[in-house]
N, C-alpha and C positions, 0 to 999 in steps of 0.2 A: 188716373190722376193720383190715387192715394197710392201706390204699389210707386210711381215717381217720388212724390213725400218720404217715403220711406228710403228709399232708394237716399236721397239726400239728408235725409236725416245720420242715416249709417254713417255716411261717409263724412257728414260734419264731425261727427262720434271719433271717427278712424283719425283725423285731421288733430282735432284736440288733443286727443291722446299722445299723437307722436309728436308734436308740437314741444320745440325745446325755446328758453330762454331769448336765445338768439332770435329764431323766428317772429316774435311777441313782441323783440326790441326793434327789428325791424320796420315792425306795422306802426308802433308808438310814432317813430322817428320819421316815417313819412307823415304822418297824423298831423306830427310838430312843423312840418315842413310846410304842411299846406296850408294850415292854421297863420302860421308865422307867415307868409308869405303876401296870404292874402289881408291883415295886420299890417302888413307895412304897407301895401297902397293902400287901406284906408287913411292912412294919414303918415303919408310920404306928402312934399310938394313937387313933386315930378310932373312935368310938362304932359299933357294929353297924347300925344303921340309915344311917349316913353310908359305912360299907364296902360296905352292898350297893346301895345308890346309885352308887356311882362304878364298882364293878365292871360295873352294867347301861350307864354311859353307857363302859365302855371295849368291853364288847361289842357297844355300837351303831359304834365306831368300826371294830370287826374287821370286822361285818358287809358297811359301806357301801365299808371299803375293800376288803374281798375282790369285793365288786360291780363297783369301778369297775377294779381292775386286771382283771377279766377282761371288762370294756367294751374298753378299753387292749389288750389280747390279741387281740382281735376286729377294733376300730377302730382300728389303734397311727395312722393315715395321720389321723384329725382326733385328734389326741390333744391339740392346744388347745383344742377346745371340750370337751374330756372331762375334764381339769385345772379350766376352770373351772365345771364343774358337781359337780367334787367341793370347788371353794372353798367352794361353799352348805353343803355336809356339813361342813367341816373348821369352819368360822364358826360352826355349829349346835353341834358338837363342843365351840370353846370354850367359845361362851356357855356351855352345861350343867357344865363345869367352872366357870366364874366363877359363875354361877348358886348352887350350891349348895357352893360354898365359900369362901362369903362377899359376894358383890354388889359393891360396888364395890370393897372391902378388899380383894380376892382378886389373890391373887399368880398368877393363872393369867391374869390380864389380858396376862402377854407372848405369851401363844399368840397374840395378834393383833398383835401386832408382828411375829411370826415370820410371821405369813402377809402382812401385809401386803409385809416386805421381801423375801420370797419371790416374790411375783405381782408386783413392782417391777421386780424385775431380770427375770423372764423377761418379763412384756408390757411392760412401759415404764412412762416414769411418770406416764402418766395413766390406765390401766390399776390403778396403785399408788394414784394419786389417791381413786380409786373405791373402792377395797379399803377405804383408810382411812375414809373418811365411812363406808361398811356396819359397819365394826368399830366407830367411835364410836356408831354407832346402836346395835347391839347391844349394846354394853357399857351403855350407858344402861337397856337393857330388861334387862339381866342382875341390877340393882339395882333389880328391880320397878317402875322410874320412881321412888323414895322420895329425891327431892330434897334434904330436910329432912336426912337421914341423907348427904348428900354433903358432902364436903370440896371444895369448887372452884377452891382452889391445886392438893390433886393431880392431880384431875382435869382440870385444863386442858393441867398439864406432862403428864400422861398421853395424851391425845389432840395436843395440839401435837406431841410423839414422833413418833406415830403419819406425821401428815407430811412431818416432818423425817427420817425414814428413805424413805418414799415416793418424795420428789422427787429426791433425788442419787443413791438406787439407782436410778431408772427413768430418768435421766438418764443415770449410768454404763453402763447398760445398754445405751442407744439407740446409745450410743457407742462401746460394742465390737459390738455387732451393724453400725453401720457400717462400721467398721475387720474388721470377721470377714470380711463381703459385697465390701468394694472388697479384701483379699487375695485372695478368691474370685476375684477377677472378673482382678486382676493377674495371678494362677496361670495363670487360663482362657487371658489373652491370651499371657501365655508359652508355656504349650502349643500357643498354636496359631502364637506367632510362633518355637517350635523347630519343628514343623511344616512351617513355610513357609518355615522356614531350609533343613530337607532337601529339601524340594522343589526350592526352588533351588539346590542342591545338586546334585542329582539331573540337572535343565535343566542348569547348566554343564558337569556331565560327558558330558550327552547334546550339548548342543550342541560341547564341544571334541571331543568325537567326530565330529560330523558338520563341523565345522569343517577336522578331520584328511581325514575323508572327502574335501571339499571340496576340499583344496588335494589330495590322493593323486589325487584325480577326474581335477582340472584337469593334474597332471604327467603322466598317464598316454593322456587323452583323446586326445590326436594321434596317439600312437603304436596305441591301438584301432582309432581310426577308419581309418588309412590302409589296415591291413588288413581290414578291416570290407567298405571299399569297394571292394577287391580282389576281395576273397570274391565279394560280392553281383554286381561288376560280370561276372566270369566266369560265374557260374554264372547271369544272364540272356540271354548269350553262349552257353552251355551248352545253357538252355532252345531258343532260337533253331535250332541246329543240329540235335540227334538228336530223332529221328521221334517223331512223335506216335505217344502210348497206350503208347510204352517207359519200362520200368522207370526210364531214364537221364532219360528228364523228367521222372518224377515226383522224381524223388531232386535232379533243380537245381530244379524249384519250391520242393521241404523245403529247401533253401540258403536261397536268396535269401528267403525267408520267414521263418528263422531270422534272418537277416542284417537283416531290417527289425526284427523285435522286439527283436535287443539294441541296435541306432539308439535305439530309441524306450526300453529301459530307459536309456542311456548318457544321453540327453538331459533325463529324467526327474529322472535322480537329480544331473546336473550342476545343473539347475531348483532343487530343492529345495536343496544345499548349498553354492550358493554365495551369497555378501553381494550380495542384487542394490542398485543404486542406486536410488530412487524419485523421479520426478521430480514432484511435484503440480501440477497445472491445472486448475482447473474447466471441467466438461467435462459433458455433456449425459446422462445412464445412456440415453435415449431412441436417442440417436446409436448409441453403442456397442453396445447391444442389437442394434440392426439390421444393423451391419456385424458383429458376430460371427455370426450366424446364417445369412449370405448364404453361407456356406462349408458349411452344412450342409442348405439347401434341397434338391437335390439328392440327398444319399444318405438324408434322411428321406424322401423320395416314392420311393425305389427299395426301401426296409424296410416299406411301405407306413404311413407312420407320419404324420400329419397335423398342421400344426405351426399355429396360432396363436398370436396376438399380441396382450395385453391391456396395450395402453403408455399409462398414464394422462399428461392434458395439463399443462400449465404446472408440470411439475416443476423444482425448483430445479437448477442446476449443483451440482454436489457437487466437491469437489475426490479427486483420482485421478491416477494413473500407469496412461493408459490403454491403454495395451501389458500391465500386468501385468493389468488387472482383465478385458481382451481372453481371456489366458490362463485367469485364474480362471474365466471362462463358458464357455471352450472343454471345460477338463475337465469341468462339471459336464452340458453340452450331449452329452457323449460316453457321460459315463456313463448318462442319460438315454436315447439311443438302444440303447445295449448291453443297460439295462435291459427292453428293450420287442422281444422277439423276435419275438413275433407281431403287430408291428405295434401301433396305439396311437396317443394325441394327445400331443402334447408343447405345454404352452403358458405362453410367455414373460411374464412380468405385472411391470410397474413400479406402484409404489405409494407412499405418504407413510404414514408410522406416527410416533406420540407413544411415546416408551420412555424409562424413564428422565430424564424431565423434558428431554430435547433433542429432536428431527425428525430421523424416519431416512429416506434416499429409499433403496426397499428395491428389490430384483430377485429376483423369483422363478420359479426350472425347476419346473414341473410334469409331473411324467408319469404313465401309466396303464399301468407294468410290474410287475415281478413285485412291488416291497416288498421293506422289507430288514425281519429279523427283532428285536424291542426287544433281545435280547438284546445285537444286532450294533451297535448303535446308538453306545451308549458308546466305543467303542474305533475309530472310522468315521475320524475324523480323525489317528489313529497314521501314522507314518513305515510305511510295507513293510506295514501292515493292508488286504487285500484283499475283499469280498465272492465276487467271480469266481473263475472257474475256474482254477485254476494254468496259465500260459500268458497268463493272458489281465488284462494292465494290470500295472504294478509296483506297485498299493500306496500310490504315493505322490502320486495326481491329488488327491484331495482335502487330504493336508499340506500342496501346495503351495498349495490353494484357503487353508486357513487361516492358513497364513503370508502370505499377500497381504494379508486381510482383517485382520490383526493388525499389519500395515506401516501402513492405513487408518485403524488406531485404528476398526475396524468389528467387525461380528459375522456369523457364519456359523450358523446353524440349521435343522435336519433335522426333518421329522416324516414319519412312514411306515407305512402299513399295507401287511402281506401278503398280493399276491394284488390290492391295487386301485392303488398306485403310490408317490413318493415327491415330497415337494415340498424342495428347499431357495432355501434364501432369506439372501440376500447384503445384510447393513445397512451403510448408508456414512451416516455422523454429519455431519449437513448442519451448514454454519455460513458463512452470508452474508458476504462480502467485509467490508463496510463492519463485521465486528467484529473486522477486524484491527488498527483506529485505536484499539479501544477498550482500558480495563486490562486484563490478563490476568494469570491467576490465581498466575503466579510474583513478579510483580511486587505482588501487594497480599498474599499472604504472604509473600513474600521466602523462598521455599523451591526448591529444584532448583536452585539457584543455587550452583557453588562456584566458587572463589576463591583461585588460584594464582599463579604465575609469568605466567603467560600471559595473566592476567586474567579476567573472568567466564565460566565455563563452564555455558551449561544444562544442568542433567540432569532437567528436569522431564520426566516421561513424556507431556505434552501440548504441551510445545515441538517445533517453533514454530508450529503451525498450529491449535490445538486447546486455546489458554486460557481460551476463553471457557466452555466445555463442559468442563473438567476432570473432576467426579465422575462422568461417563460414561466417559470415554476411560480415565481413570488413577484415580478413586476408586473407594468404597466401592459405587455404583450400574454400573461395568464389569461385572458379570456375573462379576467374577472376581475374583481375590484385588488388590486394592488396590494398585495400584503406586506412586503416589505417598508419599514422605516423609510430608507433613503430613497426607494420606489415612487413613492407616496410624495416628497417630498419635492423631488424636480418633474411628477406628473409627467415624463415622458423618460426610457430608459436608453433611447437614443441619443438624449444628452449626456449619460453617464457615461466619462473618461472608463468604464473597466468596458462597458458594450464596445466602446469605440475601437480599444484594444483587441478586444477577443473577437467581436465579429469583422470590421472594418480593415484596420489595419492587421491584425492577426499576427502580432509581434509581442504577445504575452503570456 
């Protein structure tokens, strides 16, 4: 019994909530109806047989509406189709009032005015349209059909009414339903562009901090390292000297092993915080695959770890800074072998992929170690976020991987199971020399473009190498929040006359 209470309790809750205006006005106005109804036979002087008429058709009105509100209570989620299947009742309702009091003469013929300007404004007005033709029908049959007994001056201004309320309510209608929807839809974007305000918010504070980092790094880094190298260099000096299997060796091994891993944090974190320069050239991912890996041949056949090479042919040159994307395969090759303790296949694969309506020449590490967990997944590409053991890597091999591939105007993507291995995969956004001659996209919307003292400054998030390909790199199809100005602006880059051009019609 109480777990039922509840149960209707909820759904009273559900009901309120989604309960508009209209609904509310509905209830009111049967409310008035039955009130007023039953008001006028109390002190009507209507003959006894015309009282217990009207009383039967006001208890048919109780009935159907106590019917349909607890349809509405039930159903409140289609409560359009349940509105108009109580129009057929409320239409039936009049007629029976016009019916028997009086036919065409009957002053109850505004009940179909009220329903028609009713079902105007909430469906529209052809919806209204409809309404009226069913009400002129009915009224017609309300007067037995008895023609002869018509007056057809009033009856024409009676039915012309009828659509002359229909059309400019359902008209008015359409046009605060529009005007309701496009505020809807402004709020949305405001939420979500205060949203993307804190966010960015949030990036400048985190980046003036690692900015801060950056330069505290660079002031500090000589003065670490000299003694760093001090350390490290005596205490291999150390090692060298007192006897094997004594305490004194193992405590200069724990030196000089300490001494290598804050190298490798100090190096790390100077990698990630400082402004690197990016030099671009097209450049072969075939090439660089192979000279990055030459460095790791050797200690993957000593982990017993078997390395293949799936380098697909006639790939396009991609443009890159390939010293940094050297980097980016280094860590991801590293974390690959750390991930595969007992051995395993590690295998290299270039490829071509359609995303996003541009050609990605893609790079991907495969390996067969342990998997990282979904949970872990999200949070992979954080500054100082480590899967390893404490000791083991700083955290920030793959920020740095995503901050290269973000310099690339590219993408970085993980996918992983635990227990069978992890693949990531490096997309660099091909685009053919020969569309450097061509328009680009700041240029034919005249956006990213400011205009100071100093003359035209781009700030287009695809300047300068990357206009052709805009809605990947900086629009709505980035993967990510839209960086471009004009991106941002029409929320989708499929409406942009230069997409339309370059992808669609391809006559620009």
């Amino acid at each position: 019994m109480r777990k039922t209470a509840e149960i209707l309790k909820d759904k009273w809750e559900s009901v309120k909530r989604e309960s508009e205006i209209a609904d509310v006005g509905f209830l009111i106005l049967r409310v008035i109806v039955l009130a007023g109804g039953y008001g006028w036979l109390a002190y009507s002087e209507l003959p006894e047989e015309n009282i217990r008429i009207f009383t039967s058709i006001l208890k048919y009105f109780i009935a159907y509406c106590v019917s349909i509100y607890v349809l509405l209570f039930l159903k409140f989620e289609r409560k359009r189709a349940i509105y108009v299947l109580s129009l057929a009742f409320d239409l039936s309702f009049v007629y029976l009032l016009t019916r028997y009091s009086g036919g065409f003469d009957s002053n109850f013929f505004i009940g179909f005015y009220l329903l028609t300007a009713l079902h105007s404004f909430y469906y529209g007005y052809l919806f209204g349209l409809a309404v009226a033709v069913i009400s002129t029908v009915t009224y017609m049959f309300s007067g037995n059909l008895d023609f002869t007994a018509l007056r057809w001056t009033d009856f024409s201004l009676r039915v012309s009414f009828l659509f002359l309320i229909a059309i400019p309510l359902g008209l008015l209608s359409e046009k605060l339903r529009r005007d309701k929807e496009e505020i809807e839809s402004l709020n949305r974007e405001l939420l979500a562009s205060i949203d993307e305000l804190r966010k960015l918010q949030h990036k400048l504070i985190q980046a003036e901090k690692l900015s801060a980092l950056g330069r505290l790094t660079a002031d500090i880094a000589h003065e670490i390292r000299n003694p760093l190298t001090a350390i490290g260099g005596f205490a291999r000096r150390l090692e060298k000297r007192v006897k094997a299997g004594t305490k004194e060796e193992e405590y200069a091994k724990l030196i000089a092993s300490e001494v290598d891993r804050l190298e490798r944090i100090l190096r790390d974190v100077l990698s990630f915080s400082r402004e690197a320069k990016y030099h671009l050239n097209y450049e072969d991912i075939n090439d660089v695959a192979r000279e990055s890996l030459k460095a790791y041949v050797e200690l993957c056949r000593e982990e017993g770890i078997e390395v293949r090479m799936e380098l697909a042919g006639d790939l396009p040159k991609i443009l890159m800074d390939k010293d940094q994307v050297v980097q980016a395969i280094n860590n991801l090759v590293i974390n690959a072998v750390d991930a595969m303790t007992k051995g395993g296949t590690l295998t290299v694969r270039t490829r071509m992929e359609e995303r996003n309506y541009i050609n990605y020449v893609v790079f991907d590490i495969i390996d067969t170690g342990t998997g990282i967990p979904e949970e872990k997944l999200e949070r992979l590409f954080e500054p100082f976020y480590s899967t390893k053991h404490v000791g083991h890597g700083t955290g920030l091999g793959l920020s740095i991987c995503k901050k290269i591939m973000d310099e690339h105007r590219g993408l970085i993507r993980v996918s992983s199971t635990v227990g069978k291995g992890s693949v990531f995969s490096l997309y660099f956004p091909h685009v053919p020399a020969g569309e450097a001659f061509k328009t680009q996209c700041w240029e034919f919307n005249n956006c990213g473009i400011d205009k100071g003292g100093d003359g035209e400054v781009k700030t287009c998030p695809a300047y300068p190498n990357y206009g052709r390909i805009c809605w990947a790199v900086a629009g709505t199809f980035c993967e990510g929040k839209a960086r471009g100005i004009f991106a941002q602006k029409i929320g989708d880059c499929r409406k942009c006359e230069f997409f339309k051009r370059v992808v669609e019609r391809k006559d620009l």
